[in-house]
DSSP file (Angstrom, degrees, kcal/mol; ACC not computed):
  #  RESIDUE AA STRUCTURE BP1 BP2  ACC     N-H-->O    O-->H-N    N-H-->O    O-->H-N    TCO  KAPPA ALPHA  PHI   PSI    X-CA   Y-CA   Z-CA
    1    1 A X              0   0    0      0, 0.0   101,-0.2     0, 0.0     2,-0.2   0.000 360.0 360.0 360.0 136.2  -10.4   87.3   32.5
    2    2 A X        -     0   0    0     99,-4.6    66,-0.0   101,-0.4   100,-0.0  -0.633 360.0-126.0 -99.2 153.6   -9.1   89.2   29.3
    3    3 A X  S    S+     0   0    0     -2,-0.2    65,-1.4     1,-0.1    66,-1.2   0.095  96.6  58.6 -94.8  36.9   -7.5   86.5   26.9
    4    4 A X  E    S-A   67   0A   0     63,-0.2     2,-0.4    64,-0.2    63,-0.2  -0.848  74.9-159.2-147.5 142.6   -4.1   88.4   26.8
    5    5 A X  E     -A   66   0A   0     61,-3.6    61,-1.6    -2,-0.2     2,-0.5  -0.750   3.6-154.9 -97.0 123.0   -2.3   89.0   30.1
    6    6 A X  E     -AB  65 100A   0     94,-1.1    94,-1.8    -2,-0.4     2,-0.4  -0.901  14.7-168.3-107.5 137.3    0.5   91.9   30.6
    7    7 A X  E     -AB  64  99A   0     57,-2.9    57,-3.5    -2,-0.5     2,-0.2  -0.988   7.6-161.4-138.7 141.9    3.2   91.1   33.6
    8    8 A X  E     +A   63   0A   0     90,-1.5    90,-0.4    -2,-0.4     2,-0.3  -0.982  18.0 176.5-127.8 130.0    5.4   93.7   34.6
    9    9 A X  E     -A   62   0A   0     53,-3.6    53,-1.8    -2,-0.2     2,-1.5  -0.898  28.9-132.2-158.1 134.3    8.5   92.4   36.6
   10   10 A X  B     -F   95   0B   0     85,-1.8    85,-1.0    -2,-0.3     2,-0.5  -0.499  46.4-174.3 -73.8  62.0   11.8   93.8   38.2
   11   11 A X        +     0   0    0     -2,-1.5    83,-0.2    83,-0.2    -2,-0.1  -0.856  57.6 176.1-152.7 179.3   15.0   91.8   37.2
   12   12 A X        +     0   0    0     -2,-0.5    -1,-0.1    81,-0.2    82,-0.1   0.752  60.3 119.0 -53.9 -36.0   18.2   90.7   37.1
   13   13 A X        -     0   0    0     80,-0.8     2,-0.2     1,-0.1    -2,-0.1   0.319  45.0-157.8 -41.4 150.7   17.7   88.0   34.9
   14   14 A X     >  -     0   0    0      1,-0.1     4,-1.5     0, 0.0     5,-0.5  -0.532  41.9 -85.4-108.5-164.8   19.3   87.7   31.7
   15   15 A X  H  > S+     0   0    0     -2,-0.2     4,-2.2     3,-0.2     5,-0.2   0.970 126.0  48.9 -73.5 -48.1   18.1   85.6   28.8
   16   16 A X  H  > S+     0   0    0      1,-0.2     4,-1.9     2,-0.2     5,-0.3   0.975 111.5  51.8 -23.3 -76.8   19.8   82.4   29.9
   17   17 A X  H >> S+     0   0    0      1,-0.2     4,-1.7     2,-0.2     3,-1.0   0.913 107.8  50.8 -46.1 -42.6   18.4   82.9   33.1
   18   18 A X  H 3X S+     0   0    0     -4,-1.5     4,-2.4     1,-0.2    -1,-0.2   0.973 116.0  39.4 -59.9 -56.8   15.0   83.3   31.8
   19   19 A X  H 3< S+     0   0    0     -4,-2.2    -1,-0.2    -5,-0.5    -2,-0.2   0.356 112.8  51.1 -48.8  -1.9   15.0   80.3   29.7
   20   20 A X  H XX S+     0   0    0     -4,-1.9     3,-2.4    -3,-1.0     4,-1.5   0.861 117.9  48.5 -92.5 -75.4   16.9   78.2   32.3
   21   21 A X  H 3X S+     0   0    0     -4,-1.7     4,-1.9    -5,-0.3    -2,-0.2   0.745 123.1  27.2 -15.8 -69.7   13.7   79.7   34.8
   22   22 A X  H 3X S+     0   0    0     -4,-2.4     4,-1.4     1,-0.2    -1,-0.3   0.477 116.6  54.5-103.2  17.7   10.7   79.1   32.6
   23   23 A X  H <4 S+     0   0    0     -3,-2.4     4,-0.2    -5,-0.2    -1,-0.2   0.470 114.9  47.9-104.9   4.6   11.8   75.9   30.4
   24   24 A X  H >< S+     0   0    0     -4,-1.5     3,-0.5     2,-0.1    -2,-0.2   0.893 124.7  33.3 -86.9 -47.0   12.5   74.3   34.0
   25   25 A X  H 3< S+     0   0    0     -4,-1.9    -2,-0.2    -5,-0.3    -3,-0.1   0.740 128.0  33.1 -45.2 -49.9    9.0   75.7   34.9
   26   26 A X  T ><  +     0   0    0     -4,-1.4     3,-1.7     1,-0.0    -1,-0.2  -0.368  65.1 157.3-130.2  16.7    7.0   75.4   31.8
   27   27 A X  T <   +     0   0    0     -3,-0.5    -4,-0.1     1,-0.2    -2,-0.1   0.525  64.8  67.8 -61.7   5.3    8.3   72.4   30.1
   28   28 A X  T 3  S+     0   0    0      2,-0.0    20,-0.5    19,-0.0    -1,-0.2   0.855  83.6  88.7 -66.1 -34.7    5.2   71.8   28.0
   29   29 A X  S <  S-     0   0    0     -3,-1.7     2,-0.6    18,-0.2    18,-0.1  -0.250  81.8-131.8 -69.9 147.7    5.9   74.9   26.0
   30   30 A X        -     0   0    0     16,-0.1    16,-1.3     2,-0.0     2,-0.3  -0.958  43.7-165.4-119.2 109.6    8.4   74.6   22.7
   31   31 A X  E     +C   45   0A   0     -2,-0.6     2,-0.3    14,-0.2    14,-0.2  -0.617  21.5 158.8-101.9 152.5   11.0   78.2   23.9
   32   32 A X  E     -C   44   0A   0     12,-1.8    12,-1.4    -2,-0.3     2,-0.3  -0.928  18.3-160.0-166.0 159.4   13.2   79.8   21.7
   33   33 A X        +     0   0    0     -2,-0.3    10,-0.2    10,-0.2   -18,-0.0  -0.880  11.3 173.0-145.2 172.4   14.6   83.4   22.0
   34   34 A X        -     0   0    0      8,-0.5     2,-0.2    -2,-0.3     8,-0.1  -0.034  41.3 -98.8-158.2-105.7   16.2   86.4   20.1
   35   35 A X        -     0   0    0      6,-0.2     6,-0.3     8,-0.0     2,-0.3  -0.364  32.4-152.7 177.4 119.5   17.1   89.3   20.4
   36   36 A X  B  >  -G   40   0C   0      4,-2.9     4,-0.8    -2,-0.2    -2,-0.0  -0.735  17.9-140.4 -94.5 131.4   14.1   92.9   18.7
   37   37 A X  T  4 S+     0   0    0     -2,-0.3    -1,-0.1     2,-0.1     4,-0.1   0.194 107.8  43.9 -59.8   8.6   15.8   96.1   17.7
   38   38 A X  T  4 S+     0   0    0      2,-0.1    -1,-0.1     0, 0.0     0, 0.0   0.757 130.1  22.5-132.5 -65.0   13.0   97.7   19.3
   39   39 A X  T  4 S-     0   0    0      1,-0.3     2,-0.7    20,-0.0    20,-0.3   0.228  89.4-133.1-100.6 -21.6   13.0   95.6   22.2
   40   40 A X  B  <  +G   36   0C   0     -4,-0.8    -4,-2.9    18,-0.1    -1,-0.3  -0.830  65.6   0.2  99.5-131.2   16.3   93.8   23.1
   41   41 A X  S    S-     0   0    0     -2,-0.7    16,-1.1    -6,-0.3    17,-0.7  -0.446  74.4-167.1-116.0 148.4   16.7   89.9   24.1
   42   42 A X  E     - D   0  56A   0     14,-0.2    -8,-0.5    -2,-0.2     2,-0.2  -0.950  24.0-159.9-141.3 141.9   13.4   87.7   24.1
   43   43 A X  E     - D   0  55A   0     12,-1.5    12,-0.9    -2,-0.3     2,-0.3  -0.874  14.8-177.4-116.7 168.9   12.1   84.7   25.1
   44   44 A X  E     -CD  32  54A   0    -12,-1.4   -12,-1.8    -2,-0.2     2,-0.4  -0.860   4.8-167.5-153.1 157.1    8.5   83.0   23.5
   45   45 A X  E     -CD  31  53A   0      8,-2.2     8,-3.7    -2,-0.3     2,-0.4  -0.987   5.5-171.4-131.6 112.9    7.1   80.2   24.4
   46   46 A X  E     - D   0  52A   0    -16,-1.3     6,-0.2    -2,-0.4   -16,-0.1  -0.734   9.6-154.2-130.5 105.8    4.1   77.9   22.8
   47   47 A X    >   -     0   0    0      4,-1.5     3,-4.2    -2,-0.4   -18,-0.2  -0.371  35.3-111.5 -88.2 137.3    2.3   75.1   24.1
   48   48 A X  T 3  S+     0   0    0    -20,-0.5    -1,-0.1     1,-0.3   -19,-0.1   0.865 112.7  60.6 -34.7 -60.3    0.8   72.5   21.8
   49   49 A X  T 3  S-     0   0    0      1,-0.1    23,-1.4    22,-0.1    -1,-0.3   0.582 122.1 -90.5 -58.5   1.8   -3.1   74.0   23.1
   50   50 A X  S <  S+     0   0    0     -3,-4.2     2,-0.3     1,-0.3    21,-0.2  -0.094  81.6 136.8 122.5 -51.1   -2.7   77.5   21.9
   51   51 A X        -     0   0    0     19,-0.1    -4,-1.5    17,-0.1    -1,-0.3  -0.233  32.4-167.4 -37.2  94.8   -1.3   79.2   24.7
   52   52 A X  E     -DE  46  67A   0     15,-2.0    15,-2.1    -2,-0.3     2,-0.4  -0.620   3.9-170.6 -95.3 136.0    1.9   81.9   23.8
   53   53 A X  E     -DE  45  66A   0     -8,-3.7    -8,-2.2    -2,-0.2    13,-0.2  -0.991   2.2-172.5-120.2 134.5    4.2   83.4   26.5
   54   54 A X  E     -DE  44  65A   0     11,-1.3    11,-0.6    -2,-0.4     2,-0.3  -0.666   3.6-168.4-115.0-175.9    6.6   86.3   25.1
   55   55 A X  E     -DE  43  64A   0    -12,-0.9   -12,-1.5     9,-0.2     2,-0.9  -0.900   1.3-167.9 178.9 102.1    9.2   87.5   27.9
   56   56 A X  E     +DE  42  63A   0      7,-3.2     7,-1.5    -2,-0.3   -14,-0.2  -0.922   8.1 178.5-120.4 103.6   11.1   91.3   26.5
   57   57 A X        +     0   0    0    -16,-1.1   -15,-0.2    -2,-0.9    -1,-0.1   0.320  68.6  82.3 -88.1   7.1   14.3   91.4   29.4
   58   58 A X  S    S+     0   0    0    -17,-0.7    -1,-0.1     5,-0.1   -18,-0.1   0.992  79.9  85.3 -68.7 -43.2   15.4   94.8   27.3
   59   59 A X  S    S-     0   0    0    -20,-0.3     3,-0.2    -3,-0.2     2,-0.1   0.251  91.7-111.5 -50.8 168.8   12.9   96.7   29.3
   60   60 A X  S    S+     0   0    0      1,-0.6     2,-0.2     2,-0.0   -50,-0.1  -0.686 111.6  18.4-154.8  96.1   13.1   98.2   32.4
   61   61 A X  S    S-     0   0    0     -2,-0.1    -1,-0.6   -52,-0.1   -51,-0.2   0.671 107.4-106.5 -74.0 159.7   10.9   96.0   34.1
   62   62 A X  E     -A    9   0A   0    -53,-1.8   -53,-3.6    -3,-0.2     2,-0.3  -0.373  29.8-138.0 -59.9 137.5   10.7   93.1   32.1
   63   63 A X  E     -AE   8  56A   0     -7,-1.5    -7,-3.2   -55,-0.2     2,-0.3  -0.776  19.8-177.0-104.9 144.7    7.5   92.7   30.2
   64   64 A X  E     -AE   7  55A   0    -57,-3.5   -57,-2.9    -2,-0.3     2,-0.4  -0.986   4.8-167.6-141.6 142.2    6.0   89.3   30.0
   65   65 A X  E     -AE   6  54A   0    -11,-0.6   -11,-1.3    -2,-0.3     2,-0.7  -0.992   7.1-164.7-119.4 126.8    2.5   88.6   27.9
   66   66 A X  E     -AE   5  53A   0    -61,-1.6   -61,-3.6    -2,-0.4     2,-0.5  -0.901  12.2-167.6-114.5 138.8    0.5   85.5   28.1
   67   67 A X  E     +AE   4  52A   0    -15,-2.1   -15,-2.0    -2,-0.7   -63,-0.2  -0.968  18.2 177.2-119.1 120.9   -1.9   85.4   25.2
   68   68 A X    >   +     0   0    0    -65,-1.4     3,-2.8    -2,-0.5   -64,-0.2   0.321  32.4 138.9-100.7  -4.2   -4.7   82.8   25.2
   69   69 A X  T 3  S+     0   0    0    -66,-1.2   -17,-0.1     1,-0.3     3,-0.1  -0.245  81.7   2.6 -46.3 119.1   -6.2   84.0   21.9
   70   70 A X  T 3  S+     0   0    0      1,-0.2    -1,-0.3     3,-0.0     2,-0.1   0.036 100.5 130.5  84.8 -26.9   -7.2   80.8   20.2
   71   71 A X    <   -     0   0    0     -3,-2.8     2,-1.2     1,-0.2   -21,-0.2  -0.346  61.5-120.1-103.0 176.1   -6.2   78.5   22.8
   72   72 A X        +     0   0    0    -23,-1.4     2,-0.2    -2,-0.1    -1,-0.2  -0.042  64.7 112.5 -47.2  15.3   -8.3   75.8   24.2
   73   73 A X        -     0   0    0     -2,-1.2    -3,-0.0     1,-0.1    -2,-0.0  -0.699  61.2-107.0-116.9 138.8   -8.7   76.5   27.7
   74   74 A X     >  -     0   0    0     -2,-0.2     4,-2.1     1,-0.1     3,-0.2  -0.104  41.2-110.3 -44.5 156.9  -11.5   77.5   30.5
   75   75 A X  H  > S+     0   0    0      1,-0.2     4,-1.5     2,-0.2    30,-0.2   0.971 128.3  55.0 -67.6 -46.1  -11.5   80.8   32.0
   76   76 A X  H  > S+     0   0    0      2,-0.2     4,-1.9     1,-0.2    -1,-0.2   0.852 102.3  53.1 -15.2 -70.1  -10.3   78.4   34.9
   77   77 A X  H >> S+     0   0    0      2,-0.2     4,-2.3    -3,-0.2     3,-0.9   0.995 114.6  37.5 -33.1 -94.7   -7.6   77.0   33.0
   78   78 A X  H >X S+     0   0    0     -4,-2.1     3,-3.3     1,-0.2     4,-0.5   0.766 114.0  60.4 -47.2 -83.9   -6.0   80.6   32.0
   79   79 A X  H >X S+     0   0    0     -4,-1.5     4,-2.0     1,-0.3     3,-0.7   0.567 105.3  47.6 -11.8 -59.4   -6.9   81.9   35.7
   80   80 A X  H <X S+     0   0    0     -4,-1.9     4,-1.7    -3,-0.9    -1,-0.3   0.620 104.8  60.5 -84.8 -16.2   -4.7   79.2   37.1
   81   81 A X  H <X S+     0   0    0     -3,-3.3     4,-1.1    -4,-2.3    -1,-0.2   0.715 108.6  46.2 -42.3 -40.0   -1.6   79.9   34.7
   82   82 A X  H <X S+     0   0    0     -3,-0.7     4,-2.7    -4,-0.5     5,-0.2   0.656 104.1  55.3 -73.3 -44.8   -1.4   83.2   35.9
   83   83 A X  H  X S+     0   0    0     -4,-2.0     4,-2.2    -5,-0.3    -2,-0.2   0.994 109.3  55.8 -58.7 -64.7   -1.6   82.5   39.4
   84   84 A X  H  X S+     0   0    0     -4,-1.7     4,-3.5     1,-0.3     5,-0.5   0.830 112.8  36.2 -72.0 -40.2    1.2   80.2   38.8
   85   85 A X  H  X>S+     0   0    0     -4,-1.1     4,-3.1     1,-0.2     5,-1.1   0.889 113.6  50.5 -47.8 -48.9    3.2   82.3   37.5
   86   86 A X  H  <5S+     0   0    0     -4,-2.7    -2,-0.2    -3,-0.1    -1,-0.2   0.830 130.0  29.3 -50.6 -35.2    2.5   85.5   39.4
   87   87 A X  H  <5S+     0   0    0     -4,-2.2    -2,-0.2    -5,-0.2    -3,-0.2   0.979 127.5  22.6 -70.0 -68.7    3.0   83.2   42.4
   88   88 A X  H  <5S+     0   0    0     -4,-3.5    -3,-0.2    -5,-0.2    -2,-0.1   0.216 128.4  20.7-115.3   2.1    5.1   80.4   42.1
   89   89 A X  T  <5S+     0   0    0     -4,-3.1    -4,-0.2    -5,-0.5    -3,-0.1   0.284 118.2  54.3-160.3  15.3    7.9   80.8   39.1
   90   90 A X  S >><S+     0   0    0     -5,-1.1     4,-1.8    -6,-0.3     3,-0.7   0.424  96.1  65.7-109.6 -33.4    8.0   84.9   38.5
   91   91 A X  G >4 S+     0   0    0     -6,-0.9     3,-1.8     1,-0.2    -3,-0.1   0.997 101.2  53.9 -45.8 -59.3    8.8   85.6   42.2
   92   92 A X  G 34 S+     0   0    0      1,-0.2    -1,-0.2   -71,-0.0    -2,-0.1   0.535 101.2  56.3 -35.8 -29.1   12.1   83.7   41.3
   93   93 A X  G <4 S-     0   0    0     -3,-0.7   -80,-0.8     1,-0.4     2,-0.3   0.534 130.2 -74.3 -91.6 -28.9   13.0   85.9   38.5
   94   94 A X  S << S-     0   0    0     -4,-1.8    -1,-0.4    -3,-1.8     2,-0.3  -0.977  80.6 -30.3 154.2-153.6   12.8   89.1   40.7
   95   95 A X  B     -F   10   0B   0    -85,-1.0   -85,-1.8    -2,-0.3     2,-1.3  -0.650  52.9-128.1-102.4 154.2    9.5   91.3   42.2
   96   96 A X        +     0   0    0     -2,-0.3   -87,-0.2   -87,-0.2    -1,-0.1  -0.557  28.2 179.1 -69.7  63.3    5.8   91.2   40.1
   97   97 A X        +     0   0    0     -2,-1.3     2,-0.3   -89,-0.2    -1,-0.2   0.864  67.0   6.2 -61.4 -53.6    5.4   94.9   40.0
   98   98 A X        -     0   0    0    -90,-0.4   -90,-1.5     2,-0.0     2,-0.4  -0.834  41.4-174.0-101.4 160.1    1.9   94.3   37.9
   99   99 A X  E     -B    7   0A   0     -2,-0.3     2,-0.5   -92,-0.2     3,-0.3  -0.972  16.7-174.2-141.6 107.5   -0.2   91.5   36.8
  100  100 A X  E     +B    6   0A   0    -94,-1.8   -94,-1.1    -2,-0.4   -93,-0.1  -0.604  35.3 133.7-124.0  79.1   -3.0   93.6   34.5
  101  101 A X        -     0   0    0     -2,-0.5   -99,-4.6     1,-0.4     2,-0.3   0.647  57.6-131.9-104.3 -18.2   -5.5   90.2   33.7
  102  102 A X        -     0   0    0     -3,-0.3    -1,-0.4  -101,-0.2   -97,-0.0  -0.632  60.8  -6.7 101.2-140.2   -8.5   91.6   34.3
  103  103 A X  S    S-     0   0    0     -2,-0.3  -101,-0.4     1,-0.1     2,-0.3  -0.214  73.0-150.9 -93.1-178.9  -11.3   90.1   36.6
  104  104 A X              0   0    0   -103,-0.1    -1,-0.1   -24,-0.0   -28,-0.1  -0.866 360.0 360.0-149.3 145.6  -10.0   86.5   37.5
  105  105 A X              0   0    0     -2,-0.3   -29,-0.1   -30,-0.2    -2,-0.0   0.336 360.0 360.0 -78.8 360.0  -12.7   83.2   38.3
C-alpha cells in the first residue's frame, strides 16, 4: 500500500458539511479548514500518530489525500483507514469515483 492515498469524490458538500461529516467520523483527528487560492475551501485533519487527511471541496470532484508518511501504523492499520472511509463515511458525502492506494493487505 503506497503511504499517501488520493480519493476522488462527487459532491455536494460544502465545507461545513465536510467538517460536520468527518469530525463526527474521525474524532481522533485535531480539523481545521481554510480556504487555497489555488484550490478553494479545505479541510485537514491530524491525528496524534502521524496520520494527515487534506479534503480540497473547490475541485470538481473533491480531492481527499490520506498521507501516512511518518505515521506509526501497519500496512494493516492504513489498509483499514481507507476501507473505512471509501466504505463507511465517504459514501455519505456523495459517490467515490477513485480510491488510487495501491495494492491493499
Amino acid at each position: 500500500m503506497k503511504d499517501y492515498v488520493r480519493i476522488d469524490i462527487r459532491s455536494d458538500l460544502d465545507q461545513a458539511g465536510w467538517r460536520e461529516l468527518l469530525k463526527a467520523a474521525l474524532p481522533d483527528f485535531a480539523w481545521r479548514g481554510g480556504d487555497s487560492d489555488a484550490q478553494g475551501p479545505y479541510l485537514t485533519g491530524r491525528r496524534p500518530d502521524g496520520v494527515h487527511i487534506q479534503c480540497w471541496m473547490g475541485e470538481a470532484p473533491a480531492a481527499m489525500a490520506v498521507s501516512f508518511r511518518g505515521a506509526k501504523l501497519s500496512q494493516a492499520a492504513m489498509s483499514s483507514l481507507i476501507t473505512t472511509l471509501e466504505q463507511r463515511i465517504l459514501p455519505q458525502a456523495g459517490e467515490v469515483l477513485r480510491v488510487d492506494a495501491g495494492e491493499r493487505p
